[in-house]
N, C-alpha and C positions, 0 to 999 in steps of 0.2 A: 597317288599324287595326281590331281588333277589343279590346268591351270588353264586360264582363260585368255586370246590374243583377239579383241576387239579392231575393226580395220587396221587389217592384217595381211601379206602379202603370204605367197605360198614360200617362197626361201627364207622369212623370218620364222614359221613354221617351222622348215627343217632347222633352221639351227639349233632353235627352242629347244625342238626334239632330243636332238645329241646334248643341247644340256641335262637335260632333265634327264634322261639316263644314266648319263656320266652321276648329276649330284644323287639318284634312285641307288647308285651303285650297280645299275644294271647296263654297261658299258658293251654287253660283248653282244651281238646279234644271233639267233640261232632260228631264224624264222624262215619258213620254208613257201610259204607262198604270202600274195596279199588279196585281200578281200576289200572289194567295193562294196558298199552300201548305199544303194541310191532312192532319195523319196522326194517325197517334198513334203511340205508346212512342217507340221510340229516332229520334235526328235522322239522316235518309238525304240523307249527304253529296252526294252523286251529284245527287237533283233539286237541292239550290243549285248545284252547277255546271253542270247543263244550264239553268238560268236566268239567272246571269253568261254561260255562251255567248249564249245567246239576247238579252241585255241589251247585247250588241254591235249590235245589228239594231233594238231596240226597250229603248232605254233606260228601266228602271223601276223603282218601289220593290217588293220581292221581301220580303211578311209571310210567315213561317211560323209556323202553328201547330200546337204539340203538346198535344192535349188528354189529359191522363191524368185520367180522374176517382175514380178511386178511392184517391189519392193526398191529402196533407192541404191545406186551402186553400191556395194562394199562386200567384203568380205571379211565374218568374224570364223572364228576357230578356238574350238575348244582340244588341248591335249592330254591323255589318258596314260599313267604307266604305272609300274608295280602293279599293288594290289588292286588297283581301280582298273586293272586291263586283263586278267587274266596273265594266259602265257602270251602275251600279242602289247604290242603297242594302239590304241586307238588314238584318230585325230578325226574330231569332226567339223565339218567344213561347212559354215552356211553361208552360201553366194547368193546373193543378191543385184537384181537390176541386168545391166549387160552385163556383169563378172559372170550372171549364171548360162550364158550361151553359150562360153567358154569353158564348158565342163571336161573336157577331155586334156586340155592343157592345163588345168588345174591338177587334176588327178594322176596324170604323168610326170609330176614335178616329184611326186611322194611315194611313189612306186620304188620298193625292194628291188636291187641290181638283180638281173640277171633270175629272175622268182617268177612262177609263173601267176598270171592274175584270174582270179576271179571274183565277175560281177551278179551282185544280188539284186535283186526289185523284192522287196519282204511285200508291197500290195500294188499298186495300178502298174504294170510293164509296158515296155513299148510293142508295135503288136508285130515286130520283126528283130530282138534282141541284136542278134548277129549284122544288123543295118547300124544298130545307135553307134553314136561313138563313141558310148563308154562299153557297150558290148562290143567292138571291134579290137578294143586292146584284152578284152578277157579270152579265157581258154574254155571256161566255163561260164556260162551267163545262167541263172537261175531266176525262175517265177514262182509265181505259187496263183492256181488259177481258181484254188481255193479262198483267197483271198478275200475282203470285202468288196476291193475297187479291181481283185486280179482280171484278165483280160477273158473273156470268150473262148470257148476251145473250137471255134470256127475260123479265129483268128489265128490263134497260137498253132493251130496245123499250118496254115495258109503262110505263116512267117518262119516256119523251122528250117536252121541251120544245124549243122555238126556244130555239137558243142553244148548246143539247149539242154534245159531238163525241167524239168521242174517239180514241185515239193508235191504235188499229189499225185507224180511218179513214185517219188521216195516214201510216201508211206503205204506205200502198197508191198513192201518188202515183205514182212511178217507176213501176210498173204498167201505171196505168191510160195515162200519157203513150205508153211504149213500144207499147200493142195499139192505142190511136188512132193510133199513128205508121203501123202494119203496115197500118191500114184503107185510111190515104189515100193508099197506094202503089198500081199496079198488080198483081195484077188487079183491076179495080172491080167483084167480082163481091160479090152480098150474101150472109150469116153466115148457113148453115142451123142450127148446132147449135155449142152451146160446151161445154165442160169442163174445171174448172177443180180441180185435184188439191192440195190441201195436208194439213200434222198436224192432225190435229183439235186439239191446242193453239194454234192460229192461228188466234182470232178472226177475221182479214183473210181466210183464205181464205171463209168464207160471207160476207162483205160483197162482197169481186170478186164472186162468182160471182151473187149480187144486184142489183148494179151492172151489170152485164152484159146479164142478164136483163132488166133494166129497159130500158138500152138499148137493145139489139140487138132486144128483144121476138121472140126466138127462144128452142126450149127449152133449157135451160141443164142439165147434170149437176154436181152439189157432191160429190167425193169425200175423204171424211175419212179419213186414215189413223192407224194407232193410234201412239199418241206416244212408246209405248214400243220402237219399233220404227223411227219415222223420226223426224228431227229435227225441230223447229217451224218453223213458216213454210209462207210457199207453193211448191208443186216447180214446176206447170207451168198453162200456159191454153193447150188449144186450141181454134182455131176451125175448124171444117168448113166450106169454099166446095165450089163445082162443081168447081172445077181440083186442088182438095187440099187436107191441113190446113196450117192453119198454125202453130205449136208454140214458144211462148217458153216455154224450160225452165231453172230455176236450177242451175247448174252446181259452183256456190261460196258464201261469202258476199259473195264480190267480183262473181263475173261469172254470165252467163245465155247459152245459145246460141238462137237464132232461125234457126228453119226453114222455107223456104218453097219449094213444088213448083218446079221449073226454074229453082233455086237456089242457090248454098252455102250452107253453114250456117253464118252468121255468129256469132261471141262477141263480146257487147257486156258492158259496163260495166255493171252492175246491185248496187251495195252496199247490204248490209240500211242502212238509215236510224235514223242515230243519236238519242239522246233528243235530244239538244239541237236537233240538226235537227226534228225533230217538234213538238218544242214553239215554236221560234221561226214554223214554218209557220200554227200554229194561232194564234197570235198577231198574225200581219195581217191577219186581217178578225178582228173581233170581232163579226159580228152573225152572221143565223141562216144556217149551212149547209143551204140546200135542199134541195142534191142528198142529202144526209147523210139527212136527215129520209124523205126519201123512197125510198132504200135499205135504211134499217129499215125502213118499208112492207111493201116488197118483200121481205124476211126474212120477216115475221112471214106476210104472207100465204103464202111457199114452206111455212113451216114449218104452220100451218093447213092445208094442203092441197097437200103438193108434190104434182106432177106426176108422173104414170110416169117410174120410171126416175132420177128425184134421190133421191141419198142425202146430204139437208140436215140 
């Protein structure tokens, strides 16, 4: 069911709301957190449905806000439930003129009692989340530096609070899982030298190669290649041992082959990681990613002072 409230105030919203469930027959609340969605101009269908996916795993209320401020006052509101919301209620909110300076008391009006909140930017972020004020009421604030309009990661080091994260953190999981997996096989010998090769459009590859480094506290090589020549994302990580490298290389967007001395080369299952995936991950721990925190560290300080021989 979806219904549309044209200059519209944020308490005729809620009442709306409670109707429309009451007459949905979905009456009883079982939502465990709320999610902000903040952009502007046109609505990007896509992050609501990677939030309905995600709203399978973590049933929530799903605010989107569109702030046009250049636009004349008002505020119109679209509301989502049953089958057009997943497991989650959606209300989207497009503020216009001064209504949209006042985003934080808009968005506090519709906020789940007592749930904790988190806030999304799906493309351009602010370049210190945890300052905005709609990142001030989140637990979790999310970017993606991946993005079209995402922010610089000279920025996004330079603005991290507890709490930040962002999506081309999260798809480095499969990753990070598969070269722990490689470590705690035979041979148990230790990692003299890594090198991790991606587009220089993949934020992710200077975060591995960070991660890594931090790690393994071996010197690490970050090679960017130019974007107009290779695809985005990460190609390959190798690790130098005594016995030989060992080489998880992307094959596909499906699969990845793994090489290791006085062995086949295996093809394994390695798919790029969808939004929805992404964002339902960031979604179960809402408090502060450590290891995250301390990865940008280790960015900023490569970048201050790479070492011979990284091109970060």
């Amino acid at each position: 069911m979806i219904e549309s409230l044209p200059d519209t105030t944020v308490s005729a919203v809620t009442r709306r709301l409670v109707s429309m469930r009451q007459e949905s027959g979905v009456s009883a609340l079982g939502h465990v957190l709320t999610l902000v969605i903040s952009a502007s101009g046109e609505l990007d269908e896509s992050a609501i449905e990677a939030a309905n996916h995600a709203s399978s795993e973590h049933p929530m209320r799903v605010i989107v806000l569109l702030s046009r401020p250049e636009a004349e006052n008002r505020l119109d509101a679209e509301i989502r439930v049953g089958a057009d919301a997943g497991a989650s209620d959606v209300i989207v909110l497009r503020a216009s003129g001064e209504v949209a300076s006042g985003v934080e008391a808009l968005v506090t009006g519709l906020l789940l009692p007592d749930a904790p909140v988190a806030v999304w930017w799906p493309e351009e972020a602010p370049d210190r989340p945890g300052a905005d004020p709609l990142g001030r009421i989140g637990q979790r604030r999310i970017t993606d530096a991946a993005a079209p309009d995402g922010s610089a990661w000279d920025v996004r080091i330079a603005g991290y609070s507890a709490g930040d994260t962002d999506l081309a953190w999260t798809r480095l999981t499969r990753w990070r899982e598969y070269l722990a997996a490689v470590l705690d096989q035979p041979p148990f010998e230790p990692v003299t030298a890594v090198e991790v090769v991606g587009s220089e459009a993949s934020p992710s590859t200077e975060l591995l190669a960070a991660w890594l480094e931090l790690t393994l506290g071996v010197p690490t090589t970050c090679t960017l290649l130019d974007r107009a020549l290779h695809a985005e994302g990460l190609h390959s990580v190798t690790l130098t041992r005594e016995s030989g490298d060992a080489v998880l290389k992307r094959l596909s967007p499906v699969h990845a082959a793994l090489s290791q001395p006085g062995q086949p080369t295996h093809q394994i299952v390695l798919p790029r990681r969808t939004l929805s995936e992404c964002l339902a991950e960031e979604l179960r721990g809402l408090g502060e990613d450590v290891m995250y925190g301390r990865v940008l560290e280790q960015l900023a300080r490569n970048r201050a002072a790479p070492t011979p021989g990284t091109n970060a």
